[in-house]
N, CA, C and O of each residue as an XYZ file, in Angstrom:
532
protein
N       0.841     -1.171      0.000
C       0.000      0.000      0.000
C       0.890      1.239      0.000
O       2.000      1.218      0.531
N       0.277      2.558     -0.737
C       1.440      3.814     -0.878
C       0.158      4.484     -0.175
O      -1.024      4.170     -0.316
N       0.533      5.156      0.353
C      -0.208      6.830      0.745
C       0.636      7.916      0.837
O       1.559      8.132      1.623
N       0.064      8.763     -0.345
C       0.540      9.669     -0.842
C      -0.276     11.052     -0.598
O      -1.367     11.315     -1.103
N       0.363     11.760      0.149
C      -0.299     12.827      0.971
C       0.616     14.693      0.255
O       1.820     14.911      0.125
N      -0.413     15.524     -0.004
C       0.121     16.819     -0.526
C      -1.095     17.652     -0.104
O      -2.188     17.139      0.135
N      -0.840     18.994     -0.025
C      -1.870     20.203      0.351
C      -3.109     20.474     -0.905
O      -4.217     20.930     -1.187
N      -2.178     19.943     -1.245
C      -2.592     20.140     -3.109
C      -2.879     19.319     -4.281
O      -2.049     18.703     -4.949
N      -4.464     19.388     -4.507
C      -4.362     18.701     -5.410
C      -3.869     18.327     -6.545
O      -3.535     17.190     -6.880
N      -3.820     19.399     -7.201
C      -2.626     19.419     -8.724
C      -1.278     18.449     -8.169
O      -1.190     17.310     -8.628
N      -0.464     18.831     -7.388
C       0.266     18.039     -7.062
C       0.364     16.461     -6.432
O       1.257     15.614     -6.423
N      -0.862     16.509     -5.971
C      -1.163     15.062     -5.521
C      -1.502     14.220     -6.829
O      -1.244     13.040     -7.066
N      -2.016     14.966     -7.441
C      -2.549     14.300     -9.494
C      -1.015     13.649     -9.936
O      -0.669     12.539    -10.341
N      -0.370     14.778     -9.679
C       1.410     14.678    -10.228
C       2.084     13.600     -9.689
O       2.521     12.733    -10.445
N       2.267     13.509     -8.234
C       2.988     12.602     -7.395
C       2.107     10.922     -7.850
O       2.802      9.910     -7.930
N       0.660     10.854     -8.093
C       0.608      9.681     -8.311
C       0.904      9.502     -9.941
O       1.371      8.380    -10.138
N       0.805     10.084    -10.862
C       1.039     10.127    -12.159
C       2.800      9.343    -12.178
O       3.119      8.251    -12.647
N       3.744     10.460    -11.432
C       5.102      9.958    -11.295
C       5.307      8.369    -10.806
O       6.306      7.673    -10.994
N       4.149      8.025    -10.166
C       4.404      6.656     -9.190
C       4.416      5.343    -10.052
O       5.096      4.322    -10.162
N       2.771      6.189    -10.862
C       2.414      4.771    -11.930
C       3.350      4.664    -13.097
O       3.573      3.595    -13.664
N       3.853      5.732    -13.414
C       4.757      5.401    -14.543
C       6.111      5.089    -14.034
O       6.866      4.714    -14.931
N       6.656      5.137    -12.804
C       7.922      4.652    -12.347
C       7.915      3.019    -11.904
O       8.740      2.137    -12.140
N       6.776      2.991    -11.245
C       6.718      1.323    -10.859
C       6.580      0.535    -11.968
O       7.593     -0.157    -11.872
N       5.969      0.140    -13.035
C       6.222     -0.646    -13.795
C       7.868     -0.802    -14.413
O       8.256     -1.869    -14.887
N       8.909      0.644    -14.312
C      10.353      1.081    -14.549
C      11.203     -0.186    -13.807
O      12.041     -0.986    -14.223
N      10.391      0.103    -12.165
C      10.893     -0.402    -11.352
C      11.230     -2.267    -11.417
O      12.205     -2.999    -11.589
N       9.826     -2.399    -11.174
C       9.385     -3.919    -11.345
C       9.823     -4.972    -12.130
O      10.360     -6.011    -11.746
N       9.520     -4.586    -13.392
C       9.287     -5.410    -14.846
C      11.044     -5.903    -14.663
O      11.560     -6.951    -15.052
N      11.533     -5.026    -14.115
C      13.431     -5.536    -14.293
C      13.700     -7.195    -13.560
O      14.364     -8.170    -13.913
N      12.786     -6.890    -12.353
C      12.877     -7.725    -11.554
C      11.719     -8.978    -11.552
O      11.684     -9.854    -10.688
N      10.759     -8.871    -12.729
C      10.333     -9.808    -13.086
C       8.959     -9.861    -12.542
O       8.215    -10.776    -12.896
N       8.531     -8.891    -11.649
C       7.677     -8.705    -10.863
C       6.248     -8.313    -11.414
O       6.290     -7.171    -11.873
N       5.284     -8.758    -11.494
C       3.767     -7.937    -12.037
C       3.916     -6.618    -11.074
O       4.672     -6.395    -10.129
N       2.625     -5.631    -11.854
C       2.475     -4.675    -11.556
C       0.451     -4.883    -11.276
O      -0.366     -5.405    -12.034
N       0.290     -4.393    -10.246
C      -1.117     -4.044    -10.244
C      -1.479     -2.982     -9.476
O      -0.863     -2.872     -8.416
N      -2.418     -2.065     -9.756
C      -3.013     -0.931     -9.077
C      -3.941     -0.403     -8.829
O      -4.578     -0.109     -9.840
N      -4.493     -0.033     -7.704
C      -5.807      0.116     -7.347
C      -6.014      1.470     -6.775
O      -5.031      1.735     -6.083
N      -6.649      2.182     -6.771
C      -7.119      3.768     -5.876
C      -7.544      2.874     -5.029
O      -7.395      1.744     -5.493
N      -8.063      2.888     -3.864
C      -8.713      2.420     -2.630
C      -9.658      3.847     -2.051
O     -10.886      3.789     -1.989
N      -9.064      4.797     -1.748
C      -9.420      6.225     -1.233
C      -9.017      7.303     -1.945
O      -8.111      7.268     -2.779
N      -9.643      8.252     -1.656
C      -9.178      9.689     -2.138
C      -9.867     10.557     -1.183
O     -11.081     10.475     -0.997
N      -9.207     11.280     -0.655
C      -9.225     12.433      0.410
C      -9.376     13.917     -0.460
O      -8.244     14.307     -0.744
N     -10.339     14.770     -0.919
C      -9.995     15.907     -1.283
C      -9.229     16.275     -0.649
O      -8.946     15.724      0.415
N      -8.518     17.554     -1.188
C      -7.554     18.508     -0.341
C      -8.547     19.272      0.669
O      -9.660     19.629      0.282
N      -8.119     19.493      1.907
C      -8.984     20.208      2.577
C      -7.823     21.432      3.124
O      -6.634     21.235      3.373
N      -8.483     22.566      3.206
C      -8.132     23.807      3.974
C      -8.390     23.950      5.466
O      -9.499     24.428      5.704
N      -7.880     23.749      6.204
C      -8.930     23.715      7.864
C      -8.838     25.892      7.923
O      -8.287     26.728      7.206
N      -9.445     25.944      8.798
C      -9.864     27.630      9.230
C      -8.825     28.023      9.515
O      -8.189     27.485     10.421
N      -8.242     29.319      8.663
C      -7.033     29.798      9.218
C      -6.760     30.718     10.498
O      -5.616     31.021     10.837
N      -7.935     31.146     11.195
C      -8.005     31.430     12.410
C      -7.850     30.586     13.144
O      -6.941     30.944     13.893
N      -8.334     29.237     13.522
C      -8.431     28.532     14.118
C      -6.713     27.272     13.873
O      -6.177     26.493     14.661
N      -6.445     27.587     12.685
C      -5.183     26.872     12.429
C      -3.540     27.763     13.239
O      -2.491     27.361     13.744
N      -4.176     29.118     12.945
C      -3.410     30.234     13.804
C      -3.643     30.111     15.416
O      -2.777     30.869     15.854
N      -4.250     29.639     16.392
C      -4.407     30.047     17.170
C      -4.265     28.281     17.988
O      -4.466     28.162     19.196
N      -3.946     27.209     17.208
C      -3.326     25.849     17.826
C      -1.590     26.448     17.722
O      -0.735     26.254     18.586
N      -1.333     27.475     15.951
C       0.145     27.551     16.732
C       0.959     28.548     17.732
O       2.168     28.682     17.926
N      -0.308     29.263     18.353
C      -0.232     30.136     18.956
C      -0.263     29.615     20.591
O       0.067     30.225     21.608
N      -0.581     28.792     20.484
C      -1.317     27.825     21.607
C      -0.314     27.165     22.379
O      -0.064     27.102     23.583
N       0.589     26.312     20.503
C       1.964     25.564     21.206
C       2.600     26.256     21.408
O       3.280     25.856     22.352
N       2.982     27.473     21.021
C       4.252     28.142     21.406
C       4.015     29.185     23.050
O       5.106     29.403     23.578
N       3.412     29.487     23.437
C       2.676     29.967     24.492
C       3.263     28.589     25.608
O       4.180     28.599     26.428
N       2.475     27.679     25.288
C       2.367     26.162     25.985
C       3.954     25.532     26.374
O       4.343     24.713     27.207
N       4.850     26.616     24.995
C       6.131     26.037     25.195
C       6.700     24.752     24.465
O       7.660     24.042     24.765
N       5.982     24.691     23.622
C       5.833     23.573     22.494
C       6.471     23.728     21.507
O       6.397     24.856     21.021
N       7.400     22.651     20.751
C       7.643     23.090     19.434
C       6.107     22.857     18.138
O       5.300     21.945     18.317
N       6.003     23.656     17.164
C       4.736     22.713     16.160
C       5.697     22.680     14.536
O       6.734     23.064     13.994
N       4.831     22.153     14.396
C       5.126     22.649     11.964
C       3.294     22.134     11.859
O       2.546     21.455     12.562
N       3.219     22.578     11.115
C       1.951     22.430     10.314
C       2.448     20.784      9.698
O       3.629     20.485      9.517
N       1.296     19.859      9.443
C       1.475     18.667      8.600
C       0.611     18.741      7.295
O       0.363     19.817      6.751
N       0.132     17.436      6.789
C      -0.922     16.850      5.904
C      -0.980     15.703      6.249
O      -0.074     14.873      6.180
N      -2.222     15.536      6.712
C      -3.182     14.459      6.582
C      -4.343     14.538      6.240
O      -5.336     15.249      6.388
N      -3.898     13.367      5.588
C      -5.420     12.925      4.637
C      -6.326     11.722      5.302
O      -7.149     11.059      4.671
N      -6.123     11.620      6.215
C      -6.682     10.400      7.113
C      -8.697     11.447      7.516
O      -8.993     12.624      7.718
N      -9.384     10.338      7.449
C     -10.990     11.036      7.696
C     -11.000     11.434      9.123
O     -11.907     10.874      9.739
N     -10.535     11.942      9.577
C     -10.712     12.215     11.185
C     -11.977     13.257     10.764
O     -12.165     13.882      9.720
N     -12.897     13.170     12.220
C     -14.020     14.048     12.226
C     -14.146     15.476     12.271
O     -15.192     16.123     12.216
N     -12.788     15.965     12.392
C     -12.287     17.755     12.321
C     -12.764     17.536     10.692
O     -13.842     18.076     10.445
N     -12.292     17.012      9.846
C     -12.302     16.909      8.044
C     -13.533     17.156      8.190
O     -13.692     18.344      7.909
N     -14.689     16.588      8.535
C     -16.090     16.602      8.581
C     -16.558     17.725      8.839
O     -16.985     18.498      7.981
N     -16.523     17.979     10.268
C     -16.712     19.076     10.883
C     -16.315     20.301     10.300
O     -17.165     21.166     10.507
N     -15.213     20.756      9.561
C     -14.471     21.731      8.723
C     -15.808     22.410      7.416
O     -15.906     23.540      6.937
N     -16.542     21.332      7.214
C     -17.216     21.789      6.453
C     -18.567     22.250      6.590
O     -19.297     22.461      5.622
N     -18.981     22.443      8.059
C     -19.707     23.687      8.530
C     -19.602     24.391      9.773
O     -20.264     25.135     10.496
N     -18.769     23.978      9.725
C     -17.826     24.978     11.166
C     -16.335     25.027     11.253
O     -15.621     24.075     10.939
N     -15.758     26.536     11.831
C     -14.315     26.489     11.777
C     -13.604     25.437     12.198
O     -14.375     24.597     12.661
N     -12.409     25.075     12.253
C     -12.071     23.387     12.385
C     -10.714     23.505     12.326
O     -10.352     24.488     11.679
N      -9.487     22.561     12.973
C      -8.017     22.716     13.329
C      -8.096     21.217     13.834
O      -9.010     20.423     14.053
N      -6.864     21.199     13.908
C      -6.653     19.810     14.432
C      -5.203     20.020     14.977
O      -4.399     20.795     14.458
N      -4.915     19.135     16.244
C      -3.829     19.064     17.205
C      -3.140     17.868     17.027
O      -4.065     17.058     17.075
N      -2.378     17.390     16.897
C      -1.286     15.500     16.619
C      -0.011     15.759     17.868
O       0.627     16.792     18.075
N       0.047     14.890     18.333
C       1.165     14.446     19.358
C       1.845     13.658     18.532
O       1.326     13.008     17.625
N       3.431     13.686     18.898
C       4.299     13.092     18.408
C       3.908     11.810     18.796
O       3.589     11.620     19.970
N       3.874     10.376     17.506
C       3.836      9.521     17.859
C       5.236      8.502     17.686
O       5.898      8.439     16.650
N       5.525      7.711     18.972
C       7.034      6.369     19.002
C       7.285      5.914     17.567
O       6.633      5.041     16.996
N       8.859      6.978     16.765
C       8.870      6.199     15.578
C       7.714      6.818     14.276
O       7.623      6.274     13.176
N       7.162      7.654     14.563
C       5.934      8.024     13.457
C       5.318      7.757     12.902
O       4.908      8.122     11.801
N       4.896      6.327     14.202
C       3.542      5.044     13.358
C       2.198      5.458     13.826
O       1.778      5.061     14.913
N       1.644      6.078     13.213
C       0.350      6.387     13.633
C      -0.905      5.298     12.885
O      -0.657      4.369     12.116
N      -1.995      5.644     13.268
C      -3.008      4.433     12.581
C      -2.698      3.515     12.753
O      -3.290      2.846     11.905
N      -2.002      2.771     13.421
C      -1.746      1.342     13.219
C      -1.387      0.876     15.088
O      -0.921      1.601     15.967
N      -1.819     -0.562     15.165
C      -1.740     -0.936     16.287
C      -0.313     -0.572     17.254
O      -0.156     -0.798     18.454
N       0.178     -0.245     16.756
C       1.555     -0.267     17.294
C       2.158      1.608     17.713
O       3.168      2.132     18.182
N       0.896      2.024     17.224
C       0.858      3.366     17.525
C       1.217      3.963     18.884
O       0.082      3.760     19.314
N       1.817      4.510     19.893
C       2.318      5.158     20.866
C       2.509      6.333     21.426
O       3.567      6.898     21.149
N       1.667      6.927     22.240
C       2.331      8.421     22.170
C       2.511      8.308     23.908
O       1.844      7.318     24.208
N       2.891      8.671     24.700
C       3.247      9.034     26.251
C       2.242      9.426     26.818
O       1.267      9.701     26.120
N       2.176      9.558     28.128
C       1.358     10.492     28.721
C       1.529     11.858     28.601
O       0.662     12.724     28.477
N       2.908     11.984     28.657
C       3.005     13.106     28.819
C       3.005     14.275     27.206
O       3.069     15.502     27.284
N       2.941     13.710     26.254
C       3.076     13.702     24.866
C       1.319     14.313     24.737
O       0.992     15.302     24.081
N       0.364     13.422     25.548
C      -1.023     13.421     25.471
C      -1.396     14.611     26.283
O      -2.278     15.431     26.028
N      -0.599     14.578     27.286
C      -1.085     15.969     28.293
C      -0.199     17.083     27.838
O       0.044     17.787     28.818
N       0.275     17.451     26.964
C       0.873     18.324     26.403
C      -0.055     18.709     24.666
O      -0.372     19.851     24.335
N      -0.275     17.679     23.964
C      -1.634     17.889     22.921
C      -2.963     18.495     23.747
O      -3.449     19.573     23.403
N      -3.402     17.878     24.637
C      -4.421     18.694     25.441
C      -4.363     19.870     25.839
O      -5.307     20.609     25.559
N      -3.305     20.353     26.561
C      -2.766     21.435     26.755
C      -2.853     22.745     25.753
O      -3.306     23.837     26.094
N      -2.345     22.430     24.494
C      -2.403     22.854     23.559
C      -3.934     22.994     23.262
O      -4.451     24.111     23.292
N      -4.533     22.076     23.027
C      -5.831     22.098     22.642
C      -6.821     23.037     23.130
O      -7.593     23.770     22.512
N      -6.538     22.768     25.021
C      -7.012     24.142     25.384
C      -6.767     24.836     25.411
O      -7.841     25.437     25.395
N      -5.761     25.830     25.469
C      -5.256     26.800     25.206
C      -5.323     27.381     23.959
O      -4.849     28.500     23.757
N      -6.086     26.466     22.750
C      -6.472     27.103     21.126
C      -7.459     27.413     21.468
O      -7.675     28.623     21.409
N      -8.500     26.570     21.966
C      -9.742     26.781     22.462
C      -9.874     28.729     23.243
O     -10.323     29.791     22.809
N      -9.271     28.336     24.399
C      -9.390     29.715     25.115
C      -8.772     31.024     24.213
O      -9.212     32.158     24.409
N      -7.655     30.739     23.156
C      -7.286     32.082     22.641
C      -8.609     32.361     21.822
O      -9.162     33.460     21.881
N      -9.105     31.289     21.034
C      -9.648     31.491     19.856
C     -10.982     32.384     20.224
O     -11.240     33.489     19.748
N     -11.595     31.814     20.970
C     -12.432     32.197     21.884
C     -12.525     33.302     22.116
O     -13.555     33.886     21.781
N     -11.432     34.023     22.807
C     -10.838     35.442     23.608
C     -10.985     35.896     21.940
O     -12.116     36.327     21.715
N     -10.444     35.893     21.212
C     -10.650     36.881     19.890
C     -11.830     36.448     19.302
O     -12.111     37.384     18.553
N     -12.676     35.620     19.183
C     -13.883     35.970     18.847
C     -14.962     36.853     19.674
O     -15.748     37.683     19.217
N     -14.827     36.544     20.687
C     -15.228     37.655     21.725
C     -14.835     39.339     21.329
O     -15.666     40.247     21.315
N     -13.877     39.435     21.127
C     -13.041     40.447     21.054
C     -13.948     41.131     19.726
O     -14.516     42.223     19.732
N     -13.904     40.334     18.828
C     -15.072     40.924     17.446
C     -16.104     41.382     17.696
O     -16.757     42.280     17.164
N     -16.362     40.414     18.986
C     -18.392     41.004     18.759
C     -18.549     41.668     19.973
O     -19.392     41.506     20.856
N     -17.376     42.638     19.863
C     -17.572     42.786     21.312
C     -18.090     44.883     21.397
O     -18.339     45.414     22.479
């Protein structure tokens, strides 16, 4: 299985375009069939840039390092994003196996994502207030 993750669709078109025409390159040398299947497709999603501003406002406050990612995994923020503002928080996971049984993050890894979480919550909050105020 490949999962192939970009912000962007045009480029996500590209990266699998490059894949299918390299693996058969790859394979055929080694004698190997080729077969291929889509399984999923994730549109590209945008989450709220207020709300994406104010998780990294959150970690660094909190004392956190962040980077922005991509995932294309259906978590219910993806859902939710599409009638209400929406962000999402990830803890470092043991090794960077996420989804999968073997997945790991600490306690303290978890009480530090929470942390964060509230603290997006309460800024975001404090400046929406601040608008209608």
């Amino acid at each position: 299985m490949v999962d192939q993750r970009h912000p962007d669709g045009r480029a996500l078109d590209a990266m699998e375009a490059n894949f299918r025409a390299a693996l058969p390159a790859i394979c055929e040398p080694l004698g190997l069939g080729v077969a291929m299947q889509r399984i999923w497709d994730q549109p590209e999603l945008r989450f709220d840039a207020a709300c994406v501003a104010a998780v990294r406002r959150a970690a660094e406050l909190s004392g956190y390092s962040s980077r922005d990612i991509v995932s294309g995994a259906g978590h219910d923020a993806a859902h939710i994003s599409r009638v209400a503002p929406a962000a999402m928080v990830f803890v470092p996971c043991r090794g960077g196996i996420s989804h999968n049984e073997a997945e790991f993050s600490s306690k303290e890894q978890c009480a530090a994502g929470a942390q964060v979480l509230l603290q997006a919550v309460l800024d975001f909050d404090r400046k929406l207030a601040e608008r209608h105020a």
